[in-house]
N, C-alpha and C positions, 0 to 999 in steps of 0.2 A: 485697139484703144477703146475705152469705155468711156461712156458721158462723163463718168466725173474724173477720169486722167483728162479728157480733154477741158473740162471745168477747170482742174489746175493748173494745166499747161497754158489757159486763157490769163490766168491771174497771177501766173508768173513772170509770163513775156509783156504783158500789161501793167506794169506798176501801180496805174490809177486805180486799177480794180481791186475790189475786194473780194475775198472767196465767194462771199453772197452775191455781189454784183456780177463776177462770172456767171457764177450757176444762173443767177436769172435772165442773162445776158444768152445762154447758151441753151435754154429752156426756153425763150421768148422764139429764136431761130428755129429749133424744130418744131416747138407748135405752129408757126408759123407754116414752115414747110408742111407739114403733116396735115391742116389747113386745104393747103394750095390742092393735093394729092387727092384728099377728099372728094374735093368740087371738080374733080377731073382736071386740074390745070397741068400744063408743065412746069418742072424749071427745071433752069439752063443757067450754071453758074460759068462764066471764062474761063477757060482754064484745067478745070476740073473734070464737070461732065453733066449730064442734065439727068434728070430723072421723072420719069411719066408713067401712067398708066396702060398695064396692059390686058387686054380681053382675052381670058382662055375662056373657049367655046364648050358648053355642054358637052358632054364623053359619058358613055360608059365605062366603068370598070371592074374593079374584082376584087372583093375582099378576101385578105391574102389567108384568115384563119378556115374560113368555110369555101371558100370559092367560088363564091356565089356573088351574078352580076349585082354591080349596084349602081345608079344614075348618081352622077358627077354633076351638080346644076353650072352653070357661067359662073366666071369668077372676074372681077376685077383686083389682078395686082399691082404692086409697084415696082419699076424696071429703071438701074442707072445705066445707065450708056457714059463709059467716061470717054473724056474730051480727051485730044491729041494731047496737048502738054501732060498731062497726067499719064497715058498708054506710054508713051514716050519716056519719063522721068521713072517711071517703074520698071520699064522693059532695059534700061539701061544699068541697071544694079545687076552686078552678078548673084548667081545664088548661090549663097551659103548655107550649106546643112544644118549646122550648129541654128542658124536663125527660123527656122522654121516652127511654125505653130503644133504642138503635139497633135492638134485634131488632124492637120497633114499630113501626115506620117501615115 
C-alpha cells in the first residue's frame, strides 16, 4: 500500500472527508511520526506495533567493486516491532501464491 491508496481508502471509509482533507489528514500523522523518530522518541500504537530507534555501531567493511576496507561511521535507524494483535492477525491468513508481491518471488 502507498500513501496515497491509503489517502483514498481514508476518504472512502470516511464520508466527511475530502480527498484533500485525507491527504492532509494522513500527511499531518507521518510528519508527525517522522517528528517523534527524529528526536529519538518511541511510539507505540495498541494494537499494531511501536516503532523506535536503532544504533548500529561503527563497522568496518568492504567495498564490493575494489575490495578495499572502508569505515561504516554509527548510524541511527528506524526499527517497527509489531504488536501481538497484528503478528497474530497476519500469521493467521493462509498463504496464497497468486497473492504475493513480485519483489517476493
Amino acid at each position: 500500500m502507498t500513501r496515497s491508496d491509503l489517502v483514498e481508502l481514508l476518504a472512502e471509509r470516511v464520508g466527511q472527508l475530502s480527498h484533500r482533507d485525507a491527504e492532509a489528514a494522513v500527511k499531518t500523522i507521518l510528519d508527525a511520526m517522522s517528528d517523534t523518530l527524529v528526536r529519538g522518541h518511541r511510539i507505540e500504537i495498541r494494537g499494531f506495533g511501536s516503532f523506535s530507534i536503532t544504533r548500529r555501531p561503527p563497522r568496518m567493511g568492504r567495498n564490493p567493486r575494489t575490495g578495499e576496507s572502508v569505515y561504516i561511521p554509527e548510524r541511527r535507524v528506524p526499527h517497527f516491532k509489531p504488536g501481538k494483535a497484528l503478528r497474530e492477525a497476519v500469521g493467521a491468513q493462509p498463504i496464497d501464491p497468486q497473492d504475493q508481491c513480485p519483489r517476493d518471488e
